[in-house]
NUNULUM-663746 format. One record per residue (C-alpha): residue in one letter; x, y, z. Coordinates in nm, 3 decimals. Example, Ala and Ser with C-alpha at 12.3 -4.5 7.8 and 13.67 -1.06 7.14 Angstrom:
2
TIDREN | A | 1.230 | -0.450 | 0.780
TIDREN | S | 1.367 | -0.106 | 0.714
END
This chain:
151
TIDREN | X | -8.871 | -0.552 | -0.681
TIDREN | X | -8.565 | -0.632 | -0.474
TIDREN | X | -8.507 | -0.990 | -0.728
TIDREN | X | -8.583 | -0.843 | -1.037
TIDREN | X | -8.274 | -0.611 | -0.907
TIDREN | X | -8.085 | -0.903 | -0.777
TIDREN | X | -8.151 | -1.072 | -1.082
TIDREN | X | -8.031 | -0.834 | -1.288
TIDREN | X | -7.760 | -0.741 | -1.133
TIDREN | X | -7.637 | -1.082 | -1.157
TIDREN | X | -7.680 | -1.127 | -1.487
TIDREN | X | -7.454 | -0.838 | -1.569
TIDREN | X | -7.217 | -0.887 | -1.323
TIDREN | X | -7.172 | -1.276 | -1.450
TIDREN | X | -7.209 | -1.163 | -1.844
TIDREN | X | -6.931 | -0.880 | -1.746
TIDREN | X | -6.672 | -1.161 | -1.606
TIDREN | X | -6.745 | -1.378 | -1.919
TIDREN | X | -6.679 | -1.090 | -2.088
TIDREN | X | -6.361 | -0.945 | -1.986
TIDREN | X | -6.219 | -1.276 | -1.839
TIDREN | X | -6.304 | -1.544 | -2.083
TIDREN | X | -6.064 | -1.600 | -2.388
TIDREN | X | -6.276 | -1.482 | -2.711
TIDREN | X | -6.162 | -1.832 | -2.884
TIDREN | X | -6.323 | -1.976 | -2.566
TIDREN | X | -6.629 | -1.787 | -2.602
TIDREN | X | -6.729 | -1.871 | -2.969
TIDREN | X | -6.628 | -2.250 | -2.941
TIDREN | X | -6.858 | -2.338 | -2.656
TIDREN | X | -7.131 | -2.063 | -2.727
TIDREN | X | -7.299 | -2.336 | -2.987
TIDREN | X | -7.349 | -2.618 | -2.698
TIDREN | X | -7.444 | -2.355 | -2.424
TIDREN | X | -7.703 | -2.230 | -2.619
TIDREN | X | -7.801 | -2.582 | -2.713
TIDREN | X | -7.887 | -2.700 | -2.315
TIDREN | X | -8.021 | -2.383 | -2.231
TIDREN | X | -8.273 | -2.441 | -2.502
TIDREN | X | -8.360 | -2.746 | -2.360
TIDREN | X | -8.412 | -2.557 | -2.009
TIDREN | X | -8.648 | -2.355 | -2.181
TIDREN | X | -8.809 | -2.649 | -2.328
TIDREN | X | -8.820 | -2.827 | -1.974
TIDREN | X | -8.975 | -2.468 | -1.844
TIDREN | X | -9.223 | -2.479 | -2.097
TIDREN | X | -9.345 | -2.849 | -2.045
TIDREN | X | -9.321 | -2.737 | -1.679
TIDREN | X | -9.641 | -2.539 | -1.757
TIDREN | X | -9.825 | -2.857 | -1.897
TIDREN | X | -9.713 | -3.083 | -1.603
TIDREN | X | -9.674 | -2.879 | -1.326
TIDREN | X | -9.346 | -2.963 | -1.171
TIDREN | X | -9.280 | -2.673 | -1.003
TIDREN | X | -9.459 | -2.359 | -0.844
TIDREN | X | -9.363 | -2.012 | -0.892
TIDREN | X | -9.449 | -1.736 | -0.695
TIDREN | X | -9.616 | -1.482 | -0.873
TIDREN | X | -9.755 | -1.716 | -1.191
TIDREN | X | -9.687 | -1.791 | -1.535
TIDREN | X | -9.512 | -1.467 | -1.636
TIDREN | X | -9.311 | -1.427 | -1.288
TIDREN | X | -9.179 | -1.840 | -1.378
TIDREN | X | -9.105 | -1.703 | -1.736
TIDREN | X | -8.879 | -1.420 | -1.563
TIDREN | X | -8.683 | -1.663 | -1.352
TIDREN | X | -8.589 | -1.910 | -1.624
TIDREN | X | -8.498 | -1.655 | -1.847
TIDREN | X | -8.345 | -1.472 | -1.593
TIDREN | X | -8.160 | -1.798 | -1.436
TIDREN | X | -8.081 | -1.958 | -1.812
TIDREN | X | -7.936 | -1.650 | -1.980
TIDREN | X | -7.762 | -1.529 | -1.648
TIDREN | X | -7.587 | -1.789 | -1.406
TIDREN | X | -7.633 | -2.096 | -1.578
TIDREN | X | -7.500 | -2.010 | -1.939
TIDREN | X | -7.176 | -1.811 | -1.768
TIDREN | X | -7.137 | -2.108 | -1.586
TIDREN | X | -7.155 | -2.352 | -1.866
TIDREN | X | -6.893 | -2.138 | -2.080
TIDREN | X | -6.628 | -2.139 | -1.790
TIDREN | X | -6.724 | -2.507 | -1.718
TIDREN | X | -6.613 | -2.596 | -2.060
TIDREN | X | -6.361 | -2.308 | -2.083
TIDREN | X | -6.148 | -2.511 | -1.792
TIDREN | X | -6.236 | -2.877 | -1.853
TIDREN | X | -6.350 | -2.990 | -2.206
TIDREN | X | -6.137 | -3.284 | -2.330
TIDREN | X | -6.032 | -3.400 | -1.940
TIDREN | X | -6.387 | -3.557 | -1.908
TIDREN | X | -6.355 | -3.698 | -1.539
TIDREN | X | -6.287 | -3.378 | -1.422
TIDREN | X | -6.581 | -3.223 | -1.660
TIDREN | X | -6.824 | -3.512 | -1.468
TIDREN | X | -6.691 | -3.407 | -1.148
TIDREN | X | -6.762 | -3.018 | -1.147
TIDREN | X | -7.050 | -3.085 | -1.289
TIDREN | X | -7.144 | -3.351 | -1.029
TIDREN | X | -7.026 | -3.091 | -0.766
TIDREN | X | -7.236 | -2.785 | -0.933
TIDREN | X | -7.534 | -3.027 | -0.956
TIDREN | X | -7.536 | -3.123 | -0.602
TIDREN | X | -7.467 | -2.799 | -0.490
TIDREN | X | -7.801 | -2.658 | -0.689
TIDREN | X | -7.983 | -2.924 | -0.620
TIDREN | X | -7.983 | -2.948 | -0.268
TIDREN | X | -7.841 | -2.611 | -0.070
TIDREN | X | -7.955 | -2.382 | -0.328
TIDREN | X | -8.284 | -2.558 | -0.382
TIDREN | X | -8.372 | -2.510 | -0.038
TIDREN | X | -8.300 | -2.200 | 0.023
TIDREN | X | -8.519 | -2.062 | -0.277
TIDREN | X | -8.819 | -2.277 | -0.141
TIDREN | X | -8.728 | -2.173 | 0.177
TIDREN | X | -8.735 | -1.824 | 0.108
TIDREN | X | -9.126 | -1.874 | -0.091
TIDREN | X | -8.919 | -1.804 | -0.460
TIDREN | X | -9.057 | -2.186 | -0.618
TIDREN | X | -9.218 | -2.476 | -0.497
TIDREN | X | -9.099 | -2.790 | -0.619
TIDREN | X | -9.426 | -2.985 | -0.674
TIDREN | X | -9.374 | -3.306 | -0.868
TIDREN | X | -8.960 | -3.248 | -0.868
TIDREN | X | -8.788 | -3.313 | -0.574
TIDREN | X | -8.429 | -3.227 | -0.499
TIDREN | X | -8.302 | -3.577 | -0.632
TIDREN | X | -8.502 | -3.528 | -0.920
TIDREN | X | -8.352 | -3.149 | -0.985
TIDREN | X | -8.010 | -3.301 | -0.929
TIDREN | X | -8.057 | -3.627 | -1.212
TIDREN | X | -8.202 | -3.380 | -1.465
TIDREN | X | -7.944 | -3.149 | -1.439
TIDREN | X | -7.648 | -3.361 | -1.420
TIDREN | X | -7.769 | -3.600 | -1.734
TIDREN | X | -7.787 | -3.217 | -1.908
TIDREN | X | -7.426 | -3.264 | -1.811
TIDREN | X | -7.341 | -3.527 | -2.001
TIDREN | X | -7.557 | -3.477 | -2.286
TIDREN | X | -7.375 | -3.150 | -2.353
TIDREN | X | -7.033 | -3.340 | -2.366
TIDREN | X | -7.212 | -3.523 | -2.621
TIDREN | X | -7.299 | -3.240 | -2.812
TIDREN | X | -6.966 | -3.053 | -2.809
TIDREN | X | -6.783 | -3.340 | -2.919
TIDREN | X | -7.030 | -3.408 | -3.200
TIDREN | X | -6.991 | -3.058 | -3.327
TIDREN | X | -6.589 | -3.050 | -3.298
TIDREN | X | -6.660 | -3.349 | -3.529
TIDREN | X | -6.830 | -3.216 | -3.774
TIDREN | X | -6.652 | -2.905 | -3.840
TIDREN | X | -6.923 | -2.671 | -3.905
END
């Protein structure tokens, strides 16, 4: 009960600073490309079912809650401010993301398994961290591609 509050809460208090903090220009040219990786974080939690990568406490439904909870709160605010401040300076896009990365991967990542939230079971922290900063750069990709195209 106490996470589903905590996760909550974070996902309005995060969605509430993209909100009244984040230029509106900002907002609508990066929404396209966040909600691009975070469907392939869904995708990834899907397949995650098939090939068991990780352990969630509390089963299918609870891991559905987390990614949904993790993808639509912290990790799409994140993404818009990421590209909000460095889109088109691209080492200094590579190295926040580089420092996010390692920063999930490794003290975050423990403390959740410490704390019995996931088990990493085929994953391991260097894994987390390669997945997650390729995402990265496949994003860049992305956003440049659609800036190209002019939709």
């Amino acid at each position: 009960m106490l996470a589903t509050f905590f996760r909550i809460a974070n996902a309005i208090g995060l969605w509430t600073i993209v909100l009244l903090f984040l230029p509106k220009q900002s907002f609508k040219r990066y929404l396209p490309v966040t909600l691009f990786c975070s469907c392939l974080l869904l995708i990834q939690t899907l397949l995650n079912v098939i090939f068991n990568w990780w352990k969630v406490v509390g089963g299918i439904k609870s891991m559905v809650f987390d990614a949904l909870a993790f993808i639509f709160g912290p990790f799409f605010t994140m993404n818009l401010w990421v590209f909000h401040f460095t889109y088109g300076k691209f080492p200094l896009y590579a190295f926040c993301n580089l420092i996010i990365d390692l920063i999930f991967a490794y003290p975050f990542n423990w403390f959740f398994q410490k704390v019995g939230h996931y088990k990493l079971k085929k994953f391991n922290s260097l894994t987390l961290f390669l997945i997650s900063y390729s995402l990265s750069f496949i994003n860049y990709g992305f956003q440049k591609l659609i800036e190209k195209k002019d939709f």
